[in-house]
The first five atom37 places (N, CA, C, CB, O) and aatype in JSON, in Angstrom:
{
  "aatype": [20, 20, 20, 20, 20, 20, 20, 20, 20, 20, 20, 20, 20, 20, 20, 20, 20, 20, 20, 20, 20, 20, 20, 20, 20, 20, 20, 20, 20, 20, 20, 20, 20, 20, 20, 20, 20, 20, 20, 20, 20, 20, 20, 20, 20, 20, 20, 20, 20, 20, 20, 20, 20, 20, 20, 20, 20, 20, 20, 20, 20, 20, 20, 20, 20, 20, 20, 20, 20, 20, 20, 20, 20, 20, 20],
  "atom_mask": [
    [1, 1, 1, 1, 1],
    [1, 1, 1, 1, 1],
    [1, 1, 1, 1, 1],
    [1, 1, 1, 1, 1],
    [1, 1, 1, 1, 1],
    [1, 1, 1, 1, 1],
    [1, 1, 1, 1, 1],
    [1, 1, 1, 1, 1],
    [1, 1, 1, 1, 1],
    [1, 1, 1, 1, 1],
    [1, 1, 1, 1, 1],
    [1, 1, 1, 1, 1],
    [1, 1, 1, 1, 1],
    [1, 1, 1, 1, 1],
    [1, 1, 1, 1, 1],
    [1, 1, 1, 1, 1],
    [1, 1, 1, 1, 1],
    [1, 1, 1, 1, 1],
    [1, 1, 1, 1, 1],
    [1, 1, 1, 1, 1],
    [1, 1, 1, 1, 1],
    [1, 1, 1, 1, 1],
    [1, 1, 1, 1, 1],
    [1, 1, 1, 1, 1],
    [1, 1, 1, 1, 1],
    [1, 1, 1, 1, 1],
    [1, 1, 1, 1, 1],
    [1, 1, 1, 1, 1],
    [1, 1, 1, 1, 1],
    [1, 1, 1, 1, 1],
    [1, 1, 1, 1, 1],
    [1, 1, 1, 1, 1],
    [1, 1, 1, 1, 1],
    [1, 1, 1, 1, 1],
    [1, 1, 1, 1, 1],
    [1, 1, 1, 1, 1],
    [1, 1, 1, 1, 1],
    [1, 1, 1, 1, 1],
    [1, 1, 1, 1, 1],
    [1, 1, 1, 1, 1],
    [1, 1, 1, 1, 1],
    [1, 1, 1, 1, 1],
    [1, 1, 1, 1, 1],
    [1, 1, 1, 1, 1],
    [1, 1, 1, 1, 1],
    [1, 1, 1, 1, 1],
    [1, 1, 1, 1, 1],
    [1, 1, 1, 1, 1],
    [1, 1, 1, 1, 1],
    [1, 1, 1, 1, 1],
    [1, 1, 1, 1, 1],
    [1, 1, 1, 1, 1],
    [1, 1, 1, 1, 1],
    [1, 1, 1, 1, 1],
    [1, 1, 1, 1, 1],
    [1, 1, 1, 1, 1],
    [1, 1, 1, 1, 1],
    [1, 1, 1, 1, 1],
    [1, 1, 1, 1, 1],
    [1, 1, 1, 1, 1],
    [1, 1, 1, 1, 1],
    [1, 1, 1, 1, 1],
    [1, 1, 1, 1, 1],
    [1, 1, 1, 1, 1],
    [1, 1, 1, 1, 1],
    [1, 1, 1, 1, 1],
    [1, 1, 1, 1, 1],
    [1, 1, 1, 1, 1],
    [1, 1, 1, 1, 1],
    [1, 1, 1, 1, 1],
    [1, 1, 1, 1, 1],
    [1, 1, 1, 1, 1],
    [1, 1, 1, 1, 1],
    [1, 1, 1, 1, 1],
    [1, 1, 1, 1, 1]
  ],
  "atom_positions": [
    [[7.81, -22.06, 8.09], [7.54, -20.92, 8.97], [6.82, -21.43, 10.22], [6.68, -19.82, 8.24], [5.86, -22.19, 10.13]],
    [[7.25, -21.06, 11.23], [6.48, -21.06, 12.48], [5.3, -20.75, 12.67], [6.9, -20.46, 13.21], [5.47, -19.76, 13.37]],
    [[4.39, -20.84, 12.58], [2.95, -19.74, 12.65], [3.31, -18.91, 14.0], [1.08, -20.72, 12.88], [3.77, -17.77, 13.93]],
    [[3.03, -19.7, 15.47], [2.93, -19.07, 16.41], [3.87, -18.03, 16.54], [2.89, -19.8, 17.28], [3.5, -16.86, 16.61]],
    [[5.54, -18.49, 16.59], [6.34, -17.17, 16.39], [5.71, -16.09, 15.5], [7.7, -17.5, 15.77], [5.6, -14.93, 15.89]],
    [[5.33, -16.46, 14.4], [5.04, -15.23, 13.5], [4.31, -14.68, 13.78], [4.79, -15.26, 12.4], [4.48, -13.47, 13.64]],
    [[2.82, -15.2, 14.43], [1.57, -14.7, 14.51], [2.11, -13.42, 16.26], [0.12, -16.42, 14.69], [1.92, -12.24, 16.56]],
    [[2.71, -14.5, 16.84], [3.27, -13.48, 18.8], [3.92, -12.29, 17.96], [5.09, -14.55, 20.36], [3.17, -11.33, 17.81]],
    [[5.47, -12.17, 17.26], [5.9, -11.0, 16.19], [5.09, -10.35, 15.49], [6.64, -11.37, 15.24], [5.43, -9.19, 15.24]],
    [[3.81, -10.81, 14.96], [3.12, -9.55, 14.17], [2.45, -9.14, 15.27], [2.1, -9.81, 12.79], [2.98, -8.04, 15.4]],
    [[1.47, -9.23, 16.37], [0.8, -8.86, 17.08], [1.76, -7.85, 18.1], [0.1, -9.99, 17.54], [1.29, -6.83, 18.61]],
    [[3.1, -8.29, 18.3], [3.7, -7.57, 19.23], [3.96, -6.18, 18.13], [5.1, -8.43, 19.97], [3.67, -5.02, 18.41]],
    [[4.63, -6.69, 16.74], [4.9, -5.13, 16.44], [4.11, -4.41, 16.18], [5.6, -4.81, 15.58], [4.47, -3.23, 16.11]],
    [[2.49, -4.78, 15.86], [1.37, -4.0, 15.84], [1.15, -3.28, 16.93], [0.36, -4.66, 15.59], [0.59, -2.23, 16.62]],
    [[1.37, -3.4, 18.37], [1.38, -3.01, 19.5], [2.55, -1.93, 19.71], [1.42, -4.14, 20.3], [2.38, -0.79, 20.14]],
    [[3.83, -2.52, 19.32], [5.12, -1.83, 19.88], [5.08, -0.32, 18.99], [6.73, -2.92, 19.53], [5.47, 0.68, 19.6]],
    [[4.61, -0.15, 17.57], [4.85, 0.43, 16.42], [3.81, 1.59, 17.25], [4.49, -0.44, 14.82], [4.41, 2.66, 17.34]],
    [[2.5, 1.64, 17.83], [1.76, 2.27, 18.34], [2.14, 2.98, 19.78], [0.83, 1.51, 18.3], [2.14, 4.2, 19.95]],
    [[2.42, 2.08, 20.69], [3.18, 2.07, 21.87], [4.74, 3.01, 22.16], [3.41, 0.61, 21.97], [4.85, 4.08, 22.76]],
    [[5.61, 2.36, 21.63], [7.07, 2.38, 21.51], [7.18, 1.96, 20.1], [7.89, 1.43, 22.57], [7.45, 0.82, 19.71]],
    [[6.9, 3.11, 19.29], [8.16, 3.12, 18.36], [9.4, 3.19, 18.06], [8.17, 3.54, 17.95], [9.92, 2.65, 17.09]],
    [[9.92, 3.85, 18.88], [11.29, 3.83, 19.2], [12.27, 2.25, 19.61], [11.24, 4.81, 20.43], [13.48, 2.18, 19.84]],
    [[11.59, 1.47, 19.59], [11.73, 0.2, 19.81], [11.93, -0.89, 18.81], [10.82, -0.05, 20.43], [12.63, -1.9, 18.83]],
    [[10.79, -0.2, 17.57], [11.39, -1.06, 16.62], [12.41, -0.6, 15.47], [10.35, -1.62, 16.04], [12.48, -1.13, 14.36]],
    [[13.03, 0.26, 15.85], [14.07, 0.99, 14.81], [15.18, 0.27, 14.38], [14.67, 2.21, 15.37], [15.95, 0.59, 13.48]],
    [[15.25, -1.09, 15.35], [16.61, -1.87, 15.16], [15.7, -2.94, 13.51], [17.24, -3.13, 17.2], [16.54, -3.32, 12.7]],
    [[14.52, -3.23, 13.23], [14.4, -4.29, 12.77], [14.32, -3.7, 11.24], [13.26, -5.14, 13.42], [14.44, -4.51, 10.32]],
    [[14.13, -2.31, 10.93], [14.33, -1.91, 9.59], [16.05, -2.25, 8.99], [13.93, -0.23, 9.59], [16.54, -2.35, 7.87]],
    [[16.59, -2.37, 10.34], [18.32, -2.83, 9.64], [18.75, -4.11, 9.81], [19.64, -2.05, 10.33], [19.94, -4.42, 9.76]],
    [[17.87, -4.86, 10.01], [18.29, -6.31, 9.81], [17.39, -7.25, 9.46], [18.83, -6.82, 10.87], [16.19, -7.26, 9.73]],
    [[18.25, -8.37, 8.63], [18.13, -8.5, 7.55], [17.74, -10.34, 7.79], [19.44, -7.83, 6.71], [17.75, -11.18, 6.89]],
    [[17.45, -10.58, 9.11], [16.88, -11.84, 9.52], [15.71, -12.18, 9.37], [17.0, -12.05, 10.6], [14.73, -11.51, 9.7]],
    [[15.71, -13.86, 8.56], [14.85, -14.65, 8.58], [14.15, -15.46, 9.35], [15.09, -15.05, 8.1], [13.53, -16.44, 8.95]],
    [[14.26, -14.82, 11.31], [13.21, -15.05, 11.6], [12.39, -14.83, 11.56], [13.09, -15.14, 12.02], [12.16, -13.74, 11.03]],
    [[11.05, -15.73, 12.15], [9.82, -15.66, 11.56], [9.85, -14.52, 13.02], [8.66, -17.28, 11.27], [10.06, -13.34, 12.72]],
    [[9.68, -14.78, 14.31], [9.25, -13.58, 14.94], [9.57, -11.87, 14.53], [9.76, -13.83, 16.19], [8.74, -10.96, 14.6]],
    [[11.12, -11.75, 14.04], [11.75, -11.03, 13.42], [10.64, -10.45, 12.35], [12.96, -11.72, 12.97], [10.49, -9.23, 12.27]],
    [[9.84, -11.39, 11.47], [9.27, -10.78, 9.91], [8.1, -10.7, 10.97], [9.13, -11.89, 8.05], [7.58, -9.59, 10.96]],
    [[7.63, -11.47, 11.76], [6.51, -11.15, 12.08], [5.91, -9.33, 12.46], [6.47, -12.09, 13.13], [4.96, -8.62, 12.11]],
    [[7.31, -9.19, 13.5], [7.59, -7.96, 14.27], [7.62, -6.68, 12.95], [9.23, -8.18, 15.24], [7.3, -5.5, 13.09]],
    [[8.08, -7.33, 11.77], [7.95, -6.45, 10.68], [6.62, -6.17, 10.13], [8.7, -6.9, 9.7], [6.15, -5.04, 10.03]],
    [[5.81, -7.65, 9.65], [4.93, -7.04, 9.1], [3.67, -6.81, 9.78], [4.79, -7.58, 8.08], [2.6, -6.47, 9.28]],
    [[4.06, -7.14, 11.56], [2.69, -6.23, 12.26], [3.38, -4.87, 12.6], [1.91, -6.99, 13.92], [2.81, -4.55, 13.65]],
    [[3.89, -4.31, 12.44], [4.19, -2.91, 12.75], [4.22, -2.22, 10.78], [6.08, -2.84, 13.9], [4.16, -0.99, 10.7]],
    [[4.26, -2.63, 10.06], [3.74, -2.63, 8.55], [2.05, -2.02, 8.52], [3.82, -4.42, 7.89], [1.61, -1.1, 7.83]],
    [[1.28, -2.92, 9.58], [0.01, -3.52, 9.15], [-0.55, -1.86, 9.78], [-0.6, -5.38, 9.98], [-1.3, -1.09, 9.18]],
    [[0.0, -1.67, 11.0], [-0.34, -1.04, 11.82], [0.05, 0.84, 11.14], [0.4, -1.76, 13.16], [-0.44, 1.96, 11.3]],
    [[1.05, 0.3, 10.46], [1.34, 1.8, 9.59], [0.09, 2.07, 8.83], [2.71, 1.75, 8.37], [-0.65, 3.05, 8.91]],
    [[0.0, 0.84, 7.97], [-1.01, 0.91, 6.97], [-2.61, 1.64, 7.52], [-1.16, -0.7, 6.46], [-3.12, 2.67, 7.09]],
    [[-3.09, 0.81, 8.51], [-4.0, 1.13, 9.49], [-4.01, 2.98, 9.58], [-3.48, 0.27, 10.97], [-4.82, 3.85, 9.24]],
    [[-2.64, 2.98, 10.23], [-2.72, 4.58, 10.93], [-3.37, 5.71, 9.69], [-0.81, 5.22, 11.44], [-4.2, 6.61, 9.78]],
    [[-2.48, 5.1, 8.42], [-2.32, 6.44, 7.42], [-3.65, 5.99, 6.95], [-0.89, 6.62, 6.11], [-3.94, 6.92, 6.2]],
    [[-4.3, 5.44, 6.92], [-5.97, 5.09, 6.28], [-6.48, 6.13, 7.14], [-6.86, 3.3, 6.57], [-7.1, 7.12, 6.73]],
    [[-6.24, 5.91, 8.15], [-7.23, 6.69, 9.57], [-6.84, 8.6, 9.0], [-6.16, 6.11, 11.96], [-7.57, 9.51, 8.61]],
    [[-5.89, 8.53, 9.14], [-5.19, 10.09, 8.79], [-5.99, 10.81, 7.28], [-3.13, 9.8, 8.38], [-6.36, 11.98, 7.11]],
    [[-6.1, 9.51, 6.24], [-6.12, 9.83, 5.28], [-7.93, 10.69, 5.29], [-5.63, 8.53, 4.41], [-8.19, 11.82, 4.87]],
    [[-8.88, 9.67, 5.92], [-10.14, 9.24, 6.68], [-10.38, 10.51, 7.14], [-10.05, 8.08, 7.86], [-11.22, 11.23, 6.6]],
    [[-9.58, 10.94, 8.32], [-9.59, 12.11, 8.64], [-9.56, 13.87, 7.74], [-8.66, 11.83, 9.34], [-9.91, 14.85, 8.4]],
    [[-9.31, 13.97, 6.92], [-8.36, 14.84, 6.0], [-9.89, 14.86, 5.33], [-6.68, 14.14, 5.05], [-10.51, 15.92, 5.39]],
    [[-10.43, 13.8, 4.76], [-11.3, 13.65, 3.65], [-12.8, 14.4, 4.59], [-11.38, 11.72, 3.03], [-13.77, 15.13, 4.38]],
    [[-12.36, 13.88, 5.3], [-13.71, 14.59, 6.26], [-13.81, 15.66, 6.91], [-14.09, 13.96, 7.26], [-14.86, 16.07, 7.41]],
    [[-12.36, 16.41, 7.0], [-12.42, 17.84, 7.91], [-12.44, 18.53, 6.35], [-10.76, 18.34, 9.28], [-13.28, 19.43, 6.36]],
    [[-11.8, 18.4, 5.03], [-11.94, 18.69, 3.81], [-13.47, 19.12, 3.56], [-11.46, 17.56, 3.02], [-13.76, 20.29, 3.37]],
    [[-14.35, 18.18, 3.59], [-16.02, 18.22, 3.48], [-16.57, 18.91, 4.21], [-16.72, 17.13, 3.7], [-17.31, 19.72, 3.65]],
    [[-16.52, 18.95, 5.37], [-17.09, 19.64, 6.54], [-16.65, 21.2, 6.4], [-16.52, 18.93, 7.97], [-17.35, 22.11, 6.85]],
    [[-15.3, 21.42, 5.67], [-14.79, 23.08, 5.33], [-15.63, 23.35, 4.19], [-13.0, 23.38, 4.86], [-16.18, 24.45, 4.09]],
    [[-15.83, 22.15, 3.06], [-16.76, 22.98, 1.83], [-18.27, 22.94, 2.48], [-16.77, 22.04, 0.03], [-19.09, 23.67, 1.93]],
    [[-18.64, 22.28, 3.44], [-20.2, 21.86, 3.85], [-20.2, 23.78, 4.6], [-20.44, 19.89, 5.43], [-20.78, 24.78, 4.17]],
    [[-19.62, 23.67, 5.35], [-19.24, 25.4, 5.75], [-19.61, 26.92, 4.96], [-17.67, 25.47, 5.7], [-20.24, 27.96, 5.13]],
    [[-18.58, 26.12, 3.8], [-18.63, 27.55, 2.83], [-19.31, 27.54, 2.08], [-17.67, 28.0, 2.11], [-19.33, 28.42, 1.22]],
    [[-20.12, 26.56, 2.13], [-21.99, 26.48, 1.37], [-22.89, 26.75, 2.06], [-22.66, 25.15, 0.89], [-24.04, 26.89, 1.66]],
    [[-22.49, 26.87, 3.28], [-23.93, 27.36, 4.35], [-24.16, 28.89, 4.47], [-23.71, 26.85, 6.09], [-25.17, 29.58, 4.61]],
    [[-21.94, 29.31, 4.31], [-22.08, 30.55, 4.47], [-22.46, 31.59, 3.34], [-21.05, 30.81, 4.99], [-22.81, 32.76, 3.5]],
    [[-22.33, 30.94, 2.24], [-22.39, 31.83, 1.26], [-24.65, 31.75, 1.17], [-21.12, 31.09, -0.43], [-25.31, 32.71, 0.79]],
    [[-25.18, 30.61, 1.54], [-26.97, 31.19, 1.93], [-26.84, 32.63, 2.18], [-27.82, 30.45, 3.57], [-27.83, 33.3, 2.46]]
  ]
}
């Protein structure tokens, strides 16, 4: 494996996946063993992973803040 290709491909699809998603729609259908190619995969992967933590993060805390609510209101 290349490092540098891989390491420029994960950093770009971490960027593009945020940026222009629409951009990486070609690399879910092919089926190449380049390393920029996997790279471009598993930084736009990393960056999914990232998002739905944040979402999840979010949810757990507007969740709390609705029961922190309906314990103040019912004083």
């Amino acid at each position: 494996m290349e490092k540098d290709k891989y390491v420029l491909g994960f950093n770009h699809g971490y960027i593009l996946l945020d940026k222009k998603p629409e951009l990486l729609g070609f690399i879910s259908e092919t089926n190449s063993k380049n390393d920029y190619i996997q790279g471009l995969k598993d930084g736009s992967f990393q960056f999914y992973k990232e998002a739905h933590k944040e979402i999840i993060k979010k949810a757990e805390i507007k969740k709390a803040v609705k029961h922190y609510d309906e314990e103040i209101k019912k004083k």
